[in-house]
PAVO-404968 format. One line per 5 residues: number of its first residue (from 1); for each residue z, y, x of N, C-alpha, C. Coordinates in Angstrom, 2 decimals, padded with zeros to 5 digits. Example, Ala and Ser with C-alpha at 12.3 -4.5 7.8 and 13.67 -1.06 7.14 Angstrom:
// PAVO-404968
1) 007.80,-005.69,013.19,007.80,-004.50,012.30,007.80,-003.30,013.20 | 007.08,-002.25,012.85,007.14,-001.06,013.67,007.87,000.03,012.90
***
This chain:
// PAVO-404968
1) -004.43,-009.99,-019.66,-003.93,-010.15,-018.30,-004.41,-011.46,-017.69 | -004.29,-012.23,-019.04,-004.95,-013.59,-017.90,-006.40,-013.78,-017.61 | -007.53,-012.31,-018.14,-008.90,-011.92,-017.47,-009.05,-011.90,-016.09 | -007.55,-010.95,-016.03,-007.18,-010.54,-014.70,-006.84,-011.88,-013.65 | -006.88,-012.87,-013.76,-006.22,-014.15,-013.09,-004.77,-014.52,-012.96
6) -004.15,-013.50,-014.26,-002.48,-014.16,-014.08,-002.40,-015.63,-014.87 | -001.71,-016.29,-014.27,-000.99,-017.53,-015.24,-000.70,-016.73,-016.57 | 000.09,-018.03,-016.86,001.00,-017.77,-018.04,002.14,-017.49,-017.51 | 002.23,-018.47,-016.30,004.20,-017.48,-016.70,003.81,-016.32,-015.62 | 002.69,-015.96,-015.03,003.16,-014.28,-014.73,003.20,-013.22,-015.61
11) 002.48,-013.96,-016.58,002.11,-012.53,-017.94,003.45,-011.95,-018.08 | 004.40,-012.87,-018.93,005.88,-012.80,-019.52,006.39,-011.72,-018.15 | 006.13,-011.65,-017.25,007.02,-011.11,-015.67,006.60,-010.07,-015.72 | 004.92,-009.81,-016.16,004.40,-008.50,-015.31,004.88,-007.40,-016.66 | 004.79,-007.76,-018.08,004.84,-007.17,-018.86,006.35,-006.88,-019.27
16) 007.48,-007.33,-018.41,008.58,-007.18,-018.45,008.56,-006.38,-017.69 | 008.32,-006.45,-016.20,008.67,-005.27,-015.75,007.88,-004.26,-015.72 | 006.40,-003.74,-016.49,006.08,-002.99,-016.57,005.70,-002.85,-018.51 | 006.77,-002.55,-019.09,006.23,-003.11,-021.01,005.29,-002.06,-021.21 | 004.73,-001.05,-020.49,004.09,000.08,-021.35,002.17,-000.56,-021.29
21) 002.52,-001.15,-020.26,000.76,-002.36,-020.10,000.30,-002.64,-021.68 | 001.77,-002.80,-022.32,001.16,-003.76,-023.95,000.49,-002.60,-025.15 | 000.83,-001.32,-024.26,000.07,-000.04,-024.92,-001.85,000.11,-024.35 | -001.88,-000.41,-023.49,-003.45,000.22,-022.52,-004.44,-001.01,-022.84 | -005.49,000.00,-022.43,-006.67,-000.97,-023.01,-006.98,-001.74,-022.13
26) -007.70,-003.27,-022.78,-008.19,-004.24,-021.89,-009.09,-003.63,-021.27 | -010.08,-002.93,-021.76,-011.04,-003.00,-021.16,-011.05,-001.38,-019.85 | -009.80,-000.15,-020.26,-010.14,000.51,-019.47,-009.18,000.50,-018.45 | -008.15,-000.45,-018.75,-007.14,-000.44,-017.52,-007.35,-002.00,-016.86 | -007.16,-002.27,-017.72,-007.48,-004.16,-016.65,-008.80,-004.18,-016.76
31) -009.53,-004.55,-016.91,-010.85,-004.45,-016.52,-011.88,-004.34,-015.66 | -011.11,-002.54,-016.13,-011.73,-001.61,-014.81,-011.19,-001.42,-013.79 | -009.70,-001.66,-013.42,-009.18,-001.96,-012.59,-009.37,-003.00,-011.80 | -009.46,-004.01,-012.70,-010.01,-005.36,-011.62,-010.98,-005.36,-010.93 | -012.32,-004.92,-011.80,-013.49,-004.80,-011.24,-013.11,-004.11,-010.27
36) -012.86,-002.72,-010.22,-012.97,-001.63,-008.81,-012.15,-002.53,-007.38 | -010.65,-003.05,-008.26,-010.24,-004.21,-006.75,-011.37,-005.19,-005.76 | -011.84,-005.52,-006.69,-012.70,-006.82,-006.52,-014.11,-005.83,-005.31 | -014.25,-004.52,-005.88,-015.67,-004.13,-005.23,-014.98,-003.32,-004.08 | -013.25,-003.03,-003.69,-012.81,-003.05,-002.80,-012.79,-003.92,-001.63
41) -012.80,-005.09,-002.15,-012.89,-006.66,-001.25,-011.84,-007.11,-001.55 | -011.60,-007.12,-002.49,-009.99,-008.39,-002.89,-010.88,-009.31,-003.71 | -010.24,-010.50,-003.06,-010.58,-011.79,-003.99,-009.75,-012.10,-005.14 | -010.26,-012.80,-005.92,-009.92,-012.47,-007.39,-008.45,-013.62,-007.13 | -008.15,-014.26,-006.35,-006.83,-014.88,-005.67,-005.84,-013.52,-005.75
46) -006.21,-012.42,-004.32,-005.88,-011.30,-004.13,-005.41,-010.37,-005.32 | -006.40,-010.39,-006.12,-006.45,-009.49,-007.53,-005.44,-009.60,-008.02 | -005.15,-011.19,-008.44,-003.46,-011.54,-009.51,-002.61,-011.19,-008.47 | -002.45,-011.39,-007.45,-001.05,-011.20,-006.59,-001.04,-009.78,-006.82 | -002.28,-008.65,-006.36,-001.40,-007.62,-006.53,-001.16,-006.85,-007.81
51) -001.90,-007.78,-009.27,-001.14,-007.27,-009.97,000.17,-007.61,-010.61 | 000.41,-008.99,-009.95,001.56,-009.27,-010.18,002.66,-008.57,-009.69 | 002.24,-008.36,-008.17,003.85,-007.66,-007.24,003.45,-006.05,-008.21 | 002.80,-005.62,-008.60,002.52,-004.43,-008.41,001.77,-004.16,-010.19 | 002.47,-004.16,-011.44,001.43,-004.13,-012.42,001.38,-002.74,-013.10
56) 002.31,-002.26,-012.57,001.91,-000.38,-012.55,000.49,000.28,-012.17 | 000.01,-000.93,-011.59,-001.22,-000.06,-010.71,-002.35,-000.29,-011.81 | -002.76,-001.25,-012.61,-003.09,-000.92,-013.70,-003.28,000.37,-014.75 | -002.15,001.44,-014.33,-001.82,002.62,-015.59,-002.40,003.62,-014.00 | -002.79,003.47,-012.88,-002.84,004.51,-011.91,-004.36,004.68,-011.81
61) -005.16,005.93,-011.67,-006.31,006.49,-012.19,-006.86,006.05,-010.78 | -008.47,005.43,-011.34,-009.14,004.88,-010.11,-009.81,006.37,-009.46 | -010.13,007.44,-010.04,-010.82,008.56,-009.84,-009.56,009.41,-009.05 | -008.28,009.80,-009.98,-007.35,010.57,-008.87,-006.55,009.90,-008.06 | -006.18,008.59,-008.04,-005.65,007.97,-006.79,-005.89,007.07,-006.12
66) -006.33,006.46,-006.92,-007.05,004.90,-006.12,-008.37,005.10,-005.11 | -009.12,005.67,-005.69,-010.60,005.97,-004.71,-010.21,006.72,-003.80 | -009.53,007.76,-004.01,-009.20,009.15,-002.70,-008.66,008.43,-001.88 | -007.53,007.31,-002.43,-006.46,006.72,-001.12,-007.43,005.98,-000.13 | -008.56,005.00,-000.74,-008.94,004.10,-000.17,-010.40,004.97,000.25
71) -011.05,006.06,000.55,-011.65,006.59,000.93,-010.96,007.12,002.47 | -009.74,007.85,002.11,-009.10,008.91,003.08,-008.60,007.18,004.01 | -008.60,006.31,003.75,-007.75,005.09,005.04,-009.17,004.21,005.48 | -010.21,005.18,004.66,-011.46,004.71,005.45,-012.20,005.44,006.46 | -012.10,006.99,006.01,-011.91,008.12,006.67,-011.13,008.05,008.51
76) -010.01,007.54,008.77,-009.07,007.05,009.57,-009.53,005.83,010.35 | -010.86,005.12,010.04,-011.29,003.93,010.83,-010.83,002.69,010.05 | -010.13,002.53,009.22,-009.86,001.27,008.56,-011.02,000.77,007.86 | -011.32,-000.15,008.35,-012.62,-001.10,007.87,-012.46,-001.82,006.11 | -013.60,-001.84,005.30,-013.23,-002.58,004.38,-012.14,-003.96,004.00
81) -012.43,-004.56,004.82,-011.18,-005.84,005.44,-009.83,-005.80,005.52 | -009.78,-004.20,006.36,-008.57,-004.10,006.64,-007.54,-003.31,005.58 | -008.79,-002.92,004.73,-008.45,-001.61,003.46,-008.01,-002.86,002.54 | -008.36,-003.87,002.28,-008.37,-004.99,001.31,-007.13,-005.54,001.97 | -006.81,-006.08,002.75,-005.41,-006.61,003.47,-004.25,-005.55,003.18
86) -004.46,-004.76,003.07,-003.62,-003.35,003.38,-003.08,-003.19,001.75 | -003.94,-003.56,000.85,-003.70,-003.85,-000.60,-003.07,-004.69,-001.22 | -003.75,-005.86,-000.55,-003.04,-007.04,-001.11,-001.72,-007.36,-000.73 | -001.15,-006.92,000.51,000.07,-007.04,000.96,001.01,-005.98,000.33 | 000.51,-004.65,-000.22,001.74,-003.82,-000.01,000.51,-002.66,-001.23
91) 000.18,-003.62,-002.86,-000.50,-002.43,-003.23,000.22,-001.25,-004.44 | 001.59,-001.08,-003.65,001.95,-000.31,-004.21,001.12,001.45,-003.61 | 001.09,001.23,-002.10,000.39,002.52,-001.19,-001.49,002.81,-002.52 | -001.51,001.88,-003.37,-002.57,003.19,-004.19,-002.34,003.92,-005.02 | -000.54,004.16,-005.38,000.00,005.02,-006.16,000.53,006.06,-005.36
96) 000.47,005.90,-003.80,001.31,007.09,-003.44,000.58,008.45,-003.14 | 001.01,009.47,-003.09,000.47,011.26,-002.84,-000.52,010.89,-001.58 | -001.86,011.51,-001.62,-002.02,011.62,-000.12,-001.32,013.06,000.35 | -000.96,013.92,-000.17,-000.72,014.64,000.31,000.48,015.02,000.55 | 001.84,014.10,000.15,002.94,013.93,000.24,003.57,012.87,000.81
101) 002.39,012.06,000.53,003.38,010.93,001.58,002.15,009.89,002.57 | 000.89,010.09,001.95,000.45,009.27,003.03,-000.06,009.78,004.16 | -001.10,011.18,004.34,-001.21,012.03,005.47,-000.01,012.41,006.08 | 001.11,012.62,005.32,002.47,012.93,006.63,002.77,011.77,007.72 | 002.77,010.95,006.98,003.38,009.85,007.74,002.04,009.53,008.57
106) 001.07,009.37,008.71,000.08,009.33,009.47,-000.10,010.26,010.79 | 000.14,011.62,010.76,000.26,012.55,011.22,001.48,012.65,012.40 | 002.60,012.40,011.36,003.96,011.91,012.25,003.94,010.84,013.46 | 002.82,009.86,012.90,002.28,008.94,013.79,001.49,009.40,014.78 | 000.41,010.04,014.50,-000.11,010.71,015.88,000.93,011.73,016.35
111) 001.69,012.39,015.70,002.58,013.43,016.84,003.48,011.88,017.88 | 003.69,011.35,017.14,004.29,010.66,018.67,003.48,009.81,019.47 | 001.82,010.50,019.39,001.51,009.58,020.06,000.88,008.59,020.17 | 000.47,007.94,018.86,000.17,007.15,018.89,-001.49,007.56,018.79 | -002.38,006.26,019.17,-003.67,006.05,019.12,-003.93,005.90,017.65
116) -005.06,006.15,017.23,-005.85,005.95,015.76,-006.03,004.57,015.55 | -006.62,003.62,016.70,-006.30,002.17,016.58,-004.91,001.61,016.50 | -004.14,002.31,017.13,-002.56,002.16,016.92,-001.84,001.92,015.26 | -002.58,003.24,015.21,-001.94,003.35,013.85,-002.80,002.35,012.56 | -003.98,002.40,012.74,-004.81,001.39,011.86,-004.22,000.27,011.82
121) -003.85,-000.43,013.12,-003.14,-001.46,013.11,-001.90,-001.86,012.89 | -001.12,-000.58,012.89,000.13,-000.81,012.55,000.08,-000.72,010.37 | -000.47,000.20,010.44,-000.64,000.04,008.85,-001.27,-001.30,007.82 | -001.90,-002.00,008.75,-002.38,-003.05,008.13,-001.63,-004.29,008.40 | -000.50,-004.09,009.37,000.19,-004.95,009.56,001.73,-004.54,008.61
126) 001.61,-003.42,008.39,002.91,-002.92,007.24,002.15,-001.60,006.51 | 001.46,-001.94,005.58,001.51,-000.84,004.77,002.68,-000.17,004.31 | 003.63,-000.64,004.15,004.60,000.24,003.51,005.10,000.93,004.13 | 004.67,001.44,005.86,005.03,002.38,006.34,004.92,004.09,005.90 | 003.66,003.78,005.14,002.90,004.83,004.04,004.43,005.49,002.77
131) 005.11,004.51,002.86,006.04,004.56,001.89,007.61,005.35,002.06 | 007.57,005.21,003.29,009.00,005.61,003.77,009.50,006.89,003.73 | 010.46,007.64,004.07,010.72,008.87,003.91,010.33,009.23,005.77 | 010.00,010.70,005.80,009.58,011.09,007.37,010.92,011.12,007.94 | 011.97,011.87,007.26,013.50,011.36,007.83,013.90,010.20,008.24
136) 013.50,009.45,007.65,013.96,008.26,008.38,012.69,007.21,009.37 | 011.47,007.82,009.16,010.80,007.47,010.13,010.48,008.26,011.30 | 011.18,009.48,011.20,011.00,010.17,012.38,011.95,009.79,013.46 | 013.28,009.53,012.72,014.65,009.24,012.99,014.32,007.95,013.99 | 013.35,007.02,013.58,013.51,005.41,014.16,012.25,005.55,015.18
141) 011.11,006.66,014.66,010.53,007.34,015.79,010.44,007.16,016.97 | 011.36,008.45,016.73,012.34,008.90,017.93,013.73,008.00,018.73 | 014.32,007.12,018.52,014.83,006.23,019.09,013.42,004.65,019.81 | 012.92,004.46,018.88,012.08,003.51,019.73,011.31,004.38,020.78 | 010.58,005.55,020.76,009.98,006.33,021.48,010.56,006.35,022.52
146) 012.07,006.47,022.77,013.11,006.45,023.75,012.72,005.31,024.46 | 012.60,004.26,023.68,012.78,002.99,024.51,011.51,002.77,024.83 | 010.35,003.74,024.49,008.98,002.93,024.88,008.35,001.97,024.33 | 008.66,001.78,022.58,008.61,000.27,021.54,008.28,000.77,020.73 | 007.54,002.35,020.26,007.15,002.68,019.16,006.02,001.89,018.42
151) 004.85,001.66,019.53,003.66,000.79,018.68,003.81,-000.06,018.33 | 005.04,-000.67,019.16,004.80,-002.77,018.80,006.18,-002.33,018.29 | 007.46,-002.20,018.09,008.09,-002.35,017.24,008.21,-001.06,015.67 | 007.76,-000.20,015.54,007.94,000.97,014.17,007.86,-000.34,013.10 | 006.56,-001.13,012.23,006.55,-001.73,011.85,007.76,-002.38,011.37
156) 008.20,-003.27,012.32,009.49,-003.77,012.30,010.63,-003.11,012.00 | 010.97,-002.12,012.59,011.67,-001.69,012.51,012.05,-001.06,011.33 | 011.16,-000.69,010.52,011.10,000.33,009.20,011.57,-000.83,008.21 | 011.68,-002.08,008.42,012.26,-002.85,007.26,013.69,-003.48,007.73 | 014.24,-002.82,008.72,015.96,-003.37,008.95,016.28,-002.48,007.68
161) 017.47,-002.62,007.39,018.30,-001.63,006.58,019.20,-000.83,008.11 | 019.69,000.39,007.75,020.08,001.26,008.82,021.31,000.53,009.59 | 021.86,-000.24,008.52,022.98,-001.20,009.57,022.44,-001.85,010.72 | 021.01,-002.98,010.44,020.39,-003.50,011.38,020.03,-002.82,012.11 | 019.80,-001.76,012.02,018.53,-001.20,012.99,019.67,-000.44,014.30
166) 020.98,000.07,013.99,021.79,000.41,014.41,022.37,-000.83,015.60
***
């Protein structure tokens, strides 16, 4: 792990909260994982952070989820830059379904409306919109839509808890 650019005291953290890492190979999960980050455009700064917030992503297949995700949000106009920002902030979105959770919520986004630059930009400013349930982003949707605040506030909005947002 510390190939990967963790300290020492992130090792003790990442392997706590993920212990099954102390089963996988150096060379085909960290490794090759790093490398493929790195030829994503993450700097090897970038690299430890997201395997620190995120050291599951290590055990997640660069062939069935990682490449398709970051192909299909290149597919959509997201520039290498913005695909690399979009990671490093929030890289839990290279474990999620495209077909369960990241094309819906994309989709949901153009049904209300929104522009493709809209949405590029809103995703790179919160990836974890990728993350949410459509119930409750349709739900906050549809109330900012009301008010005319869907582009510049969804983002925001998707991280009140339902008390705040109420």
């Amino acid at each position: 792990l510390s190939q990967v650019g963790l300290s020492n005291d992130q090792i003790p953290k990442v392997i706590a909260s993920c212990p099954a890492l102390l089963g996988c190979s150096v060379e085909e999960n960290f490794k090759s994982k790093a490398l493929w980050l790195s030829q994503v455009g993450l700097s090897s700064d970038q690299l430890a952070k997201v395997i620190a917030r995120c050291p599951s992503l290590l055990s997640f297949s660069i062939e069935v989820k990682m490449t398709p995700t970051v192909r299909w949000l290149s597919g959509i106009g997201m520039d290498e830059l913005q695909i690399s920002q979009a990671i490093s902030s929030f890289p839990q979105l290279l474990g999620y379904s495209l077909e369960q959770n990241i094309k819906p919520t994309v989709q949901a986004l153009r049904d209300q409306g929104l522009t493709q630059p809209q949405i590029t930009s809103m995703l790179v400013r919160c990836p974890a919109l990728l993350g949410y349930s459509s119930k409750r982003l349709m739900h906050r949707m549809r109330i900012l839509s009301a008010q005319g605040r869907v582009s510049k506030s969804l983002a925001s909005a998707m991280k009140l808890t339902d008390a705040q947002f109420a």
